[in-house]
C-alpha positions as CSV (number, residue, x, y, z in Angstrom):
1,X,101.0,72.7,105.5
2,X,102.4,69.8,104.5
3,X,100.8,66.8,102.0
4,X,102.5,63.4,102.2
5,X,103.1,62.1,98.4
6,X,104.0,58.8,99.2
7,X,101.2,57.0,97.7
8,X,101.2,59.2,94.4
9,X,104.8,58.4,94.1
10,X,104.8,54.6,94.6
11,X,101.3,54.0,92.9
12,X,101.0,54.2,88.9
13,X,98.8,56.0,87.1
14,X,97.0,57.5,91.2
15,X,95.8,61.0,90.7
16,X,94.6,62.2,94.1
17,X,92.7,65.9,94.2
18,X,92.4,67.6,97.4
19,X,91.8,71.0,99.2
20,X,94.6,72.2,101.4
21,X,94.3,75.4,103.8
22,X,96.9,77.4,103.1
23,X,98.7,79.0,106.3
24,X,100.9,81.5,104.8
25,X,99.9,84.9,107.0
26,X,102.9,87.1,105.6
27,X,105.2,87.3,102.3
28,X,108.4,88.3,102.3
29,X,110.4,89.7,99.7
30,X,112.9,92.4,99.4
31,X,114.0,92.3,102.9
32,X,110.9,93.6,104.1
33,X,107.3,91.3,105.0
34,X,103.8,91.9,103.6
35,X,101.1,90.8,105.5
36,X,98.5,88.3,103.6
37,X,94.8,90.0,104.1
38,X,92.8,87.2,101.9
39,X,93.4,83.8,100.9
40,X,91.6,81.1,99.7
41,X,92.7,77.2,99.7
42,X,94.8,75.5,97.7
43,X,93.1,73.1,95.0
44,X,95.5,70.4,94.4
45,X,95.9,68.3,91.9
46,X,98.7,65.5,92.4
47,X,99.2,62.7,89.2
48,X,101.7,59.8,88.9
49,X,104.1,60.5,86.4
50,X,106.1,57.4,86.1
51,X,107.8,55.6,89.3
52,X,109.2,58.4,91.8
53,X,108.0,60.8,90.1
54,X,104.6,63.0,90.1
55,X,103.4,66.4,88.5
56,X,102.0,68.5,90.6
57,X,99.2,71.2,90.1
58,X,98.1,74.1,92.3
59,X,95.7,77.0,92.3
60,X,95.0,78.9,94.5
61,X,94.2,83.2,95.0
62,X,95.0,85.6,97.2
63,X,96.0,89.3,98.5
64,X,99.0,90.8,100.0
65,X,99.2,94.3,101.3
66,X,101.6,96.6,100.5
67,X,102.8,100.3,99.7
68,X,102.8,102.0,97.0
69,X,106.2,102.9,95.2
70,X,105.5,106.1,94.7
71,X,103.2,107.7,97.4
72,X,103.1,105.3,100.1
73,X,99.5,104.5,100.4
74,X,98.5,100.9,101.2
75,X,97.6,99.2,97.8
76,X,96.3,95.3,98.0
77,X,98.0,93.8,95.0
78,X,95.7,89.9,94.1
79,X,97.8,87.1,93.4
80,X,95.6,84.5,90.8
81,X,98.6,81.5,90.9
82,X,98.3,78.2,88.8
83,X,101.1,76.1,89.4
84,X,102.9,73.1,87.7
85,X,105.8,71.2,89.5
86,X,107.4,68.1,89.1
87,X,107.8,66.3,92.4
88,X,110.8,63.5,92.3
89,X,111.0,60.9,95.1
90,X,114.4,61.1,97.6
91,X,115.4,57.7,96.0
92,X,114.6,58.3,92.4
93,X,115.9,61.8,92.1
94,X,119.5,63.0,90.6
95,X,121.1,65.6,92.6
96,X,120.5,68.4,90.4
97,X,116.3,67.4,90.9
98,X,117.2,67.1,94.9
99,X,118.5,70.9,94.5
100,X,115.5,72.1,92.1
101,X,112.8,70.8,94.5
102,X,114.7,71.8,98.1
103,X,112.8,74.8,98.5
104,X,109.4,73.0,98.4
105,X,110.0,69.5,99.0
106,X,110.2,67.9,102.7
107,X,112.0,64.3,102.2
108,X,108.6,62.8,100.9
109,X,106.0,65.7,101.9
110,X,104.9,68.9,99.6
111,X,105.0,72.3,100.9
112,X,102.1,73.8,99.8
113,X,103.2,77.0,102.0
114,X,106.9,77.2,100.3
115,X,105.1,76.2,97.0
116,X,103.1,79.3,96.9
117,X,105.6,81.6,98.7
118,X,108.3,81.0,95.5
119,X,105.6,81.4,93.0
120,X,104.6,84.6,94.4
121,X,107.6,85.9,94.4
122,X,108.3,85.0,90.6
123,X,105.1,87.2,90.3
124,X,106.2,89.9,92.3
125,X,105.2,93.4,90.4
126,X,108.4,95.2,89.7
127,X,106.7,98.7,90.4
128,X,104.1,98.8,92.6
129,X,101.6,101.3,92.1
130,X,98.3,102.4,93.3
131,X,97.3,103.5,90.4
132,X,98.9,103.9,86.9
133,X,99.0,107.3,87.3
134,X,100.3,108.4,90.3
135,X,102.0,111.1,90.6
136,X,103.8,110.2,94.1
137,X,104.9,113.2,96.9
138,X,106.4,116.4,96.0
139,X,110.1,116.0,96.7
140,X,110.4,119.2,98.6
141,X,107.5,119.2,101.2
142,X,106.4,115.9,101.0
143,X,103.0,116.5,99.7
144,X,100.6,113.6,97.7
145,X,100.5,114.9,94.6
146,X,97.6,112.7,93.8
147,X,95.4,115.4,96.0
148,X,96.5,118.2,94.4
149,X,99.6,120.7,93.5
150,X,101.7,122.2,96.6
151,X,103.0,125.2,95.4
152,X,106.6,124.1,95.9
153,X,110.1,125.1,93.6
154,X,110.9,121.6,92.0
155,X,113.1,123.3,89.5
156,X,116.0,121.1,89.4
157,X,118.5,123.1,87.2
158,X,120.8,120.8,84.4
159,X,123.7,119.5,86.0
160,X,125.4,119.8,82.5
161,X,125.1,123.4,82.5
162,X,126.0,124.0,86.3
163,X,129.6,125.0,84.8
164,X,128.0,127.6,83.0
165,X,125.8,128.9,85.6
166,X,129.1,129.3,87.9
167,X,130.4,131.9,85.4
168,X,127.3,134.1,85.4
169,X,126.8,133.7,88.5
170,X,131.0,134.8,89.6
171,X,130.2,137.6,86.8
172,X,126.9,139.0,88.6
173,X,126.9,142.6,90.4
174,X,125.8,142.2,93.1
């Protein structure tokens, strides 16, 4: 969605609150897409900062759906965002502002849906996990862990030692 800041930039001293829907139905990050299962709108908060220029401030929630790192399982991971931008008119801003504020400025509109996207993705977990404990799938069969021990051989001997083990093993009777 798109909010026009024409008036907030040309009017001293305007704050203008509003509620925005928020259309944003997938994320995506990492090369792969996350679908969006709740979301709430976007309080906004838009204040005249001085000619051209405005501060913007957004909150909103909301929950992406995704897999776990380690076993797979569907996990929905809440995003709480509160955001503070500065907004710079086309005709008042320096080059390096015009780069800054590409990704969620349209000429003289805010995009509350690019807005959000980058924030999320500053807030993106690093490991995701469905719980803090999870103990993933057994390497050999495949088997959640988290339901209980498969019986599998996961010894993995030392690679440091494999020279070793090639002498005993050239060494054994057979």
């Amino acid at each position: 969605m798109l909010v026009n800041l024409t008036d907030v930039f040309t009017s001293e001293g305007r704050t203008v609150s509003k509620e925005a829907e928020l259309e944003l139905d997938k994320v995506t990050c990492h090369g792969q897409e996350f679908p969006v299962t709740e979301k709430e709108p976007v309080r906004l908060t838009l204040v005249n900062d001085g000619p051209g220029h405005a501060l913007v401030q957004a909150e909103t929630k909301l929950k992406v759906r995704m897999r776990c790192d380690r076993c797979l399982k569907e996990v929905e991971k809440e995003f709480d965002l509160h955001i503070s931008q500065k907004a710079v008119s086309l005709d008042k801003a320096s080059e390096e502002e015009l780069e800054e504020q590409n990704d969620f400025m349209e000429g003289y509109e805010l995009n509350i849906d690019s807005l959000i996207c980058n924030e999320i993705m500053t807030c993106w977990p690093m490991k995701i996990l469905c719980r803090p404990d999870c103990k993933g799938l057994c390497p050999v069969c495949g088997k959640d862990l988290n339901t209980g021990a498969c019986g599998c051989d996961t010894f993995v001997p030392d690679p440091r030692m494999a020279a070793i083990m090639d002498v005993f093993n050239a060494n054994k009777e057979v």
